[in-house]
MARLOMI-547671 format. One record per residue: x, y, z of N, C-alpha, C in turn; residue in one letter; residue number from 1. Coordinates in steps of 0.2 Angstrom, whole numbers, plus 5000, padded with zeros to 4 digits. Example, Ala and Ser with C-alpha at 12.3 -4.5 7.8 and 13.67 -1.06 7.14 Angstrom:
2
[r [5066 4972 5039] [5062 4978 5039] [5066 4984 5039] A 1]
[r [5064 4989 5035] [5068 4995 5036] [5064 5000 5039] S 2]
end
This chain:
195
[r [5694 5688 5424] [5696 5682 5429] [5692 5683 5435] X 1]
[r [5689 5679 5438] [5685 5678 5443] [5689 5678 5450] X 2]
[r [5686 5681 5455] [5690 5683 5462] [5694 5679 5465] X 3]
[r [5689 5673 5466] [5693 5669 5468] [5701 5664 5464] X 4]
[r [5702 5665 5456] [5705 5664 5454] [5709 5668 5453] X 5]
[r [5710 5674 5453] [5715 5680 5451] [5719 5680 5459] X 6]
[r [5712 5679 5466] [5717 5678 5471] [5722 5671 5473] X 7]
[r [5719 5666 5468] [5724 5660 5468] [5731 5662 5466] X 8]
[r [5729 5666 5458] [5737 5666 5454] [5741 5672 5458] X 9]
[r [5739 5677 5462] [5742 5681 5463] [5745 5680 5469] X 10]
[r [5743 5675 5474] [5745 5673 5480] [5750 5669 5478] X 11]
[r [5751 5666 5473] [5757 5660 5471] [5763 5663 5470] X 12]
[r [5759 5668 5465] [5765 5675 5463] [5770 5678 5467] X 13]
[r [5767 5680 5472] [5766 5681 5479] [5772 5677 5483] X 14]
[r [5769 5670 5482] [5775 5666 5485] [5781 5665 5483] X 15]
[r [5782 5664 5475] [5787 5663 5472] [5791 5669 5472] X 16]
[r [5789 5675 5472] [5795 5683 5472] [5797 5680 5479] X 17]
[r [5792 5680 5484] [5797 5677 5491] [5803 5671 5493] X 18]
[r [5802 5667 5488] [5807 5662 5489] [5814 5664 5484] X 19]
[r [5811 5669 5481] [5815 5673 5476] [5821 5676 5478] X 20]
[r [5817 5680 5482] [5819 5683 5487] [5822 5683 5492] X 21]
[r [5822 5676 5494] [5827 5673 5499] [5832 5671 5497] X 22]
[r [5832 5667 5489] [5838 5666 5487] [5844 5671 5483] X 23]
[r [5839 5678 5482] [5845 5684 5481] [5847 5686 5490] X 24]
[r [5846 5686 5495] [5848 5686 5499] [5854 5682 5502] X 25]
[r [5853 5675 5500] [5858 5669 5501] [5864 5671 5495] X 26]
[r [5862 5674 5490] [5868 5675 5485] [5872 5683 5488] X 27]
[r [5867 5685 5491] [5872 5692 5492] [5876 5693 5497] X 28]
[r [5873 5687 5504] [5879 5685 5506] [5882 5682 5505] X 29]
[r [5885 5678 5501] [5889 5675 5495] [5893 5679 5492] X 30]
[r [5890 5684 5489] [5895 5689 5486] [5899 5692 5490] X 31]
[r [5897 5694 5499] [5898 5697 5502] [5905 5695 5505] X 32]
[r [5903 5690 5504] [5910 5687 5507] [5916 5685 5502] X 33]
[r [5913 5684 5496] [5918 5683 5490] [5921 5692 5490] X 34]
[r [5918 5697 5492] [5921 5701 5490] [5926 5704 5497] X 35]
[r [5925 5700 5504] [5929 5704 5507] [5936 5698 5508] X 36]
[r [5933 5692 5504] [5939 5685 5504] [5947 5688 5499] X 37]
[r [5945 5693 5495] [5950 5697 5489] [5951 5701 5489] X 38]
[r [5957 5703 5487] [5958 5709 5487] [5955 5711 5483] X 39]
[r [5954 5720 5483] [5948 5723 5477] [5944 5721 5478] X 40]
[r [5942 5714 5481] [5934 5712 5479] [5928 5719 5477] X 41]
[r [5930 5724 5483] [5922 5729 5482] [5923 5730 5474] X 42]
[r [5929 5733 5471] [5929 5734 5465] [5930 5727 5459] X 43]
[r [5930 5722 5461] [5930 5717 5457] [5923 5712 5454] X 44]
[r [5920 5713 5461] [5913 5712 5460] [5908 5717 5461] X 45]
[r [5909 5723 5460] [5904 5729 5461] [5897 5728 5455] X 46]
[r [5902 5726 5449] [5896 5725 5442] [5892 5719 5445] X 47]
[r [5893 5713 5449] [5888 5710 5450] [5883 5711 5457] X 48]
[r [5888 5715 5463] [5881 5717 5466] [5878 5722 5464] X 49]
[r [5880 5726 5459] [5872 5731 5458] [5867 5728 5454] X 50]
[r [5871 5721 5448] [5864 5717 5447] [5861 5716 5451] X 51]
[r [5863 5713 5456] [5860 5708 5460] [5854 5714 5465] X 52]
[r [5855 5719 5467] [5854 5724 5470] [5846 5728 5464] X 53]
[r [5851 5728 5460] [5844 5730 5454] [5839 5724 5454] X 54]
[r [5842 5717 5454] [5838 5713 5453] [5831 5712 5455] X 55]
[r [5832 5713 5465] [5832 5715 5469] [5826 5718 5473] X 56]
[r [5829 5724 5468] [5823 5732 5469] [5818 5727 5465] X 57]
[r [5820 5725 5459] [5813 5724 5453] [5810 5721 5458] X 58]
[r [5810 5713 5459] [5807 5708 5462] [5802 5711 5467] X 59]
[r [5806 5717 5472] [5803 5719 5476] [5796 5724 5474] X 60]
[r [5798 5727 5470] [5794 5733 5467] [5787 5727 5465] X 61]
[r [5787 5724 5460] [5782 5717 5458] [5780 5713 5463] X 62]
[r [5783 5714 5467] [5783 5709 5475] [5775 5714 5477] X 63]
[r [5777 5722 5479] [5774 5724 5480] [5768 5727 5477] X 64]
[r [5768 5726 5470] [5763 5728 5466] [5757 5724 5466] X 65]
[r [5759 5718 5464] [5756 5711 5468] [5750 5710 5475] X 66]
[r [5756 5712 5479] [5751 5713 5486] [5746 5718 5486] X 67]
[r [5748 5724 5483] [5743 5728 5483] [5737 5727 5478] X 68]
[r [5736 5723 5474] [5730 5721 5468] [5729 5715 5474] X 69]
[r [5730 5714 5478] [5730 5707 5482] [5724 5710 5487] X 70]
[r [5726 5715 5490] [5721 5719 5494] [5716 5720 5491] X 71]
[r [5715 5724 5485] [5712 5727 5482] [5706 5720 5480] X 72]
[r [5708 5715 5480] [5702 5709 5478] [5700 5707 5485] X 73]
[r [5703 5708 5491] [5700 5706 5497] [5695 5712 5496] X 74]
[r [5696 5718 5495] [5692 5724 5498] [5685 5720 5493] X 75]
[r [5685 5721 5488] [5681 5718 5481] [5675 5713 5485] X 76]
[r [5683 5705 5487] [5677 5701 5489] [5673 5702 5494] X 77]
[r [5676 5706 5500] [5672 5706 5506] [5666 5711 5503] X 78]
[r [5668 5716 5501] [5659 5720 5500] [5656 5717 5496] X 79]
[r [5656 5713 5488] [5650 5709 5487] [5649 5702 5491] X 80]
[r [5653 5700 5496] [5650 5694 5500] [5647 5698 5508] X 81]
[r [5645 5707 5507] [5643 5709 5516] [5636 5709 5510] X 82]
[r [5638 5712 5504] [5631 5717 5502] [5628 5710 5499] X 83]
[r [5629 5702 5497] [5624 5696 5498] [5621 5696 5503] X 84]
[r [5625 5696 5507] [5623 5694 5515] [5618 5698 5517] X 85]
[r [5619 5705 5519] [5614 5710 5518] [5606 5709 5515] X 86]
[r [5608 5708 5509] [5601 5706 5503] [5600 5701 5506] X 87]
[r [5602 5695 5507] [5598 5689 5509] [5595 5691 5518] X 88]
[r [5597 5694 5520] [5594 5697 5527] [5589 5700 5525] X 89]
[r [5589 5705 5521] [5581 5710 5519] [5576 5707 5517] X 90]
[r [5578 5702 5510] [5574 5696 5510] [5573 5692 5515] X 91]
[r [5576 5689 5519] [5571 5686 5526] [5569 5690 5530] X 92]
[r [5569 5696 5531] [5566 5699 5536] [5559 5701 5532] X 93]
[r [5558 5702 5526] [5550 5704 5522] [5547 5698 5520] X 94]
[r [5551 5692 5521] [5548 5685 5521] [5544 5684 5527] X 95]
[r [5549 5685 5534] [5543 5686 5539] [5540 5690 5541] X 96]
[r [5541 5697 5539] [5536 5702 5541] [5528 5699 5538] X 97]
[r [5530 5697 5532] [5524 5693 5525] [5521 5688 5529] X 98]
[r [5525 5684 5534] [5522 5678 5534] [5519 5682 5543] X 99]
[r [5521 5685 5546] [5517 5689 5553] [5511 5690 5547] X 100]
[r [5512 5694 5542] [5505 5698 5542] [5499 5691 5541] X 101]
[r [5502 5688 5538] [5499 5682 5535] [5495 5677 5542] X 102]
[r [5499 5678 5548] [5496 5674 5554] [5493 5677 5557] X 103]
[r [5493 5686 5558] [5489 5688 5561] [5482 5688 5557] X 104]
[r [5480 5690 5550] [5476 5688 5546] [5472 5680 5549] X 105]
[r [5475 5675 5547] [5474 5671 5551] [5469 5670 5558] X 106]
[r [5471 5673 5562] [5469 5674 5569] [5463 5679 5569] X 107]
[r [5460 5684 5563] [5458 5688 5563] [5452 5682 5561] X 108]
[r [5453 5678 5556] [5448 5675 5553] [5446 5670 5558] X 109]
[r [5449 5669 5561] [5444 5661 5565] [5441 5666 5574] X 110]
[r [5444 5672 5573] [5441 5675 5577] [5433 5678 5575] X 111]
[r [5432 5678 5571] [5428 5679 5568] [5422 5671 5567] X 112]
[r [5425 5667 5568] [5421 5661 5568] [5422 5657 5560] X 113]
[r [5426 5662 5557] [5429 5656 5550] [5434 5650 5550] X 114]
[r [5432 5647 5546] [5433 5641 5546] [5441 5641 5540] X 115]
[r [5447 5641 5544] [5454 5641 5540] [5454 5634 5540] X 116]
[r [5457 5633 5533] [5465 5628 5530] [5468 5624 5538] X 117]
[r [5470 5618 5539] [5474 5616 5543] [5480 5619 5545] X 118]
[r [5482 5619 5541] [5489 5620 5539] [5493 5628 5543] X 119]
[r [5486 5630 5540] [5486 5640 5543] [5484 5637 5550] X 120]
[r [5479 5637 5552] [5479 5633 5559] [5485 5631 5563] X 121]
[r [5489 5628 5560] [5497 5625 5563] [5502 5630 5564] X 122]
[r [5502 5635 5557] [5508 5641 5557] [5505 5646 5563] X 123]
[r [5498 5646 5564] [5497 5652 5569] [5498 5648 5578] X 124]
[r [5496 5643 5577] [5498 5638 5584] [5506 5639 5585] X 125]
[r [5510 5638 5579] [5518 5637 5579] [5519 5644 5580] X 126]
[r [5518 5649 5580] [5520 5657 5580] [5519 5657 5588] X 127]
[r [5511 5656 5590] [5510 5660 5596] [5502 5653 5599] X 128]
[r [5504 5650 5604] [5499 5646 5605] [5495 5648 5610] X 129]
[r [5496 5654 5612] [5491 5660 5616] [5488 5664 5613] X 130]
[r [5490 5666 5607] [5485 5670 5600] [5482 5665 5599] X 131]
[r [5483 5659 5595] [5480 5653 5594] [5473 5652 5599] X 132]
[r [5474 5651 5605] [5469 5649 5611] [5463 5655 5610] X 133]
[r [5466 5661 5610] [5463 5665 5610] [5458 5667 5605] X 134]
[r [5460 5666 5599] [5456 5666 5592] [5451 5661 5591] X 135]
[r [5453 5655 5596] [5448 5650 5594] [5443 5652 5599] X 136]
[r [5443 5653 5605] [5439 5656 5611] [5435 5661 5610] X 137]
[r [5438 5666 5604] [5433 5672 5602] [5429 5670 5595] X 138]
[r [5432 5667 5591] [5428 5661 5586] [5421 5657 5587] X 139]
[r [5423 5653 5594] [5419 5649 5597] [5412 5655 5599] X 140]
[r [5412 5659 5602] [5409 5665 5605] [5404 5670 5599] X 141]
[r [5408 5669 5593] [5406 5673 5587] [5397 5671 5585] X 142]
[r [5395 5674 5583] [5386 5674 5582] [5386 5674 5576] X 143]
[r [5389 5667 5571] [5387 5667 5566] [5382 5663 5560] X 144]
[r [5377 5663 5558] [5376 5657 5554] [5381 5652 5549] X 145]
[r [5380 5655 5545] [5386 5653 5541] [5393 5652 5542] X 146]
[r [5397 5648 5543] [5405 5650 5544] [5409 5652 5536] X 147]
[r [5411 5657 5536] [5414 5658 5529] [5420 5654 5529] X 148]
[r [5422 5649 5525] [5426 5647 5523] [5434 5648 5518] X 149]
[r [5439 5649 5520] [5443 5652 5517] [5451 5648 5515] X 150]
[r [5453 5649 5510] [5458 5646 5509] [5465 5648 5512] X 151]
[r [5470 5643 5509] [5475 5647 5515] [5478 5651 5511] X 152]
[r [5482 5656 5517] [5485 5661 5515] [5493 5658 5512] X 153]
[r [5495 5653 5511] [5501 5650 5511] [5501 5647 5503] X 154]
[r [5506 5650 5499] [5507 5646 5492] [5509 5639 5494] X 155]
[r [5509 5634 5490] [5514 5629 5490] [5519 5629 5494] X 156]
[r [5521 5627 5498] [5530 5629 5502] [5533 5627 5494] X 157]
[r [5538 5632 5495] [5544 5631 5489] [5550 5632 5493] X 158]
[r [5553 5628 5489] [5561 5629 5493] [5564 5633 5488] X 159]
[r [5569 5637 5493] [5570 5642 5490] [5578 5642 5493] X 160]
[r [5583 5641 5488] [5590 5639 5488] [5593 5648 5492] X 161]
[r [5596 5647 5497] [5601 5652 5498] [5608 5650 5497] X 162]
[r [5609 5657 5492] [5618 5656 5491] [5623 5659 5495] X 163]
[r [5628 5655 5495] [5634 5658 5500] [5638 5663 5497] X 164]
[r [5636 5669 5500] [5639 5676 5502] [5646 5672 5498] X 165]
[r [5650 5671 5503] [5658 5671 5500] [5659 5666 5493] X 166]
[r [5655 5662 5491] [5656 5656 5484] [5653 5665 5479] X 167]
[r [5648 5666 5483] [5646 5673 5474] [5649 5676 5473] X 168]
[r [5654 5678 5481] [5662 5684 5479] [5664 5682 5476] X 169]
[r [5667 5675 5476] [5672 5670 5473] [5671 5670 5466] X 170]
[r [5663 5670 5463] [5665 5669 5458] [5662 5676 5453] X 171]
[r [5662 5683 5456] [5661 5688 5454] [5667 5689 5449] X 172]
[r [5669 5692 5445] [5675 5694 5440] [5676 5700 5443] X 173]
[r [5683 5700 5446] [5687 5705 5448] [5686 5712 5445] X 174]
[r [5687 5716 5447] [5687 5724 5444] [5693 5726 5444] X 175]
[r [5693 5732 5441] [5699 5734 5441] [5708 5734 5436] X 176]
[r [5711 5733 5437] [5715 5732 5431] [5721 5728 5434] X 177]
[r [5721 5721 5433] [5726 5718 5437] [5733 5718 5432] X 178]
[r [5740 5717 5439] [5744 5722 5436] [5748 5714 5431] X 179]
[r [5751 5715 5425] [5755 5709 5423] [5758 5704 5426] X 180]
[r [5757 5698 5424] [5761 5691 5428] [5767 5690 5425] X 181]
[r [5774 5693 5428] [5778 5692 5428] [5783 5686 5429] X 182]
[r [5783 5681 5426] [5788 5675 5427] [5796 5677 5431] X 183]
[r [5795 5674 5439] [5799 5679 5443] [5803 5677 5441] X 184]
[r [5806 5668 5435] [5812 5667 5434] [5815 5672 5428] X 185]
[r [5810 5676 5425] [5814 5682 5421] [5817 5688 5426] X 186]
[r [5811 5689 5433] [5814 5696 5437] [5822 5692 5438] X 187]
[r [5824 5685 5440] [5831 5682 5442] [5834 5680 5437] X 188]
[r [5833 5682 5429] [5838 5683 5423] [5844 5685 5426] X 189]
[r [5841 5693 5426] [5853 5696 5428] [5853 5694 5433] X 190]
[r [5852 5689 5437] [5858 5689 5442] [5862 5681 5442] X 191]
[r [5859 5679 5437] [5861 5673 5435] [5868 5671 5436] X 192]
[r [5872 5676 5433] [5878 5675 5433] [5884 5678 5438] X 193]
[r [5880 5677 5445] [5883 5679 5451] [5884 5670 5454] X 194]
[r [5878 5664 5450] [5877 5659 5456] [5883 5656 5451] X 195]
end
């Protein structure tokens, strides 16, 4: 089951032991009072509030087992949605390191009095238009016959799709060992016969 779906069904889970759990509350004060309205009540209803009481625990216990596999997929999705975020940071930071070496290269070469690509021209203007000036200024100054001519350092722009950190955790397949889905109208079987 995938992250994002297991923390759907088990947040639901989640709600329904709570609502559950509000109406063995409402019944126990109910019983509470049928039992102080009689006489003997503690002893005439004692077999149903310990159902209800064991009920109770259960619900509680499943309540609780639930939250904890509930954390356990927050803990899950947050580390594969820091360590995307992460990678996709590493990956941008050696994209422009790549693309620095690529403009200083640049500015080496028209320093030299060669003749760059437009376009290279433009990326090293858009960086630094005082490196720029200055490479054309010592280019211009350059003692060359021939200009070597040179292609650009830049593939095709491709676009390059980044994914969202939290949609990858979302759809990562949970770890671990989730605990059984419990139909909370079975954990409120035995108390059935209190309402």
């Amino acid at each position: 089951m995938k992250i994002a779906e297991a923390r759907q069904v088990y947040q639901m889970q989640i709600k329904q032991c709570r609502e559950q759990r509000a109406l063995f509350e409402k019944q126990k004060t109910e019983l509470s009072e049928k039992m102080n309205s009689v006489e003997n009540g503690t002893t005439v209803y004692a077999n149903e509030a310990a159902t209800l009481e064991l009920s109770m625990k259960t619900l509680d216990e499943k309540q609780s087992e639930y939250e904890k596999y509930m954390e356990q997929l927050l803990l899950q999705h947050t580390a594969i949605a820091n360590m995307e975020s992460s990678k996709q940071q590493g990956e941008a930071m050696a994209a422009y390191a790549e693309d620095l070496g690529k403009i200083m290269e640049v500015a080496r070469r028209i320093m030299k009095g060669g003749i760059v690509p437009p376009t290279d021209e433009k990326k090293l203007m858009d960086y630094s238009m005082e490196l720029y000036q200055a490479a054309k200024n010592m280019g211009a100054m350059a003692q060359r016959r021939e200009k070597e001519e040179y292609d650009s350092l830049w593939d095709e722009e491709e676009t390059k799709s980044v994914e969202d950190p939290t949609e990858m955790a979302d759809q990562t397949e949970a770890a671990g060992v989730a605990p059984a889905i419990v139909p909370v109208a079975e954990l409120a079987q035995s108390s059935e016969s209190i309402e």
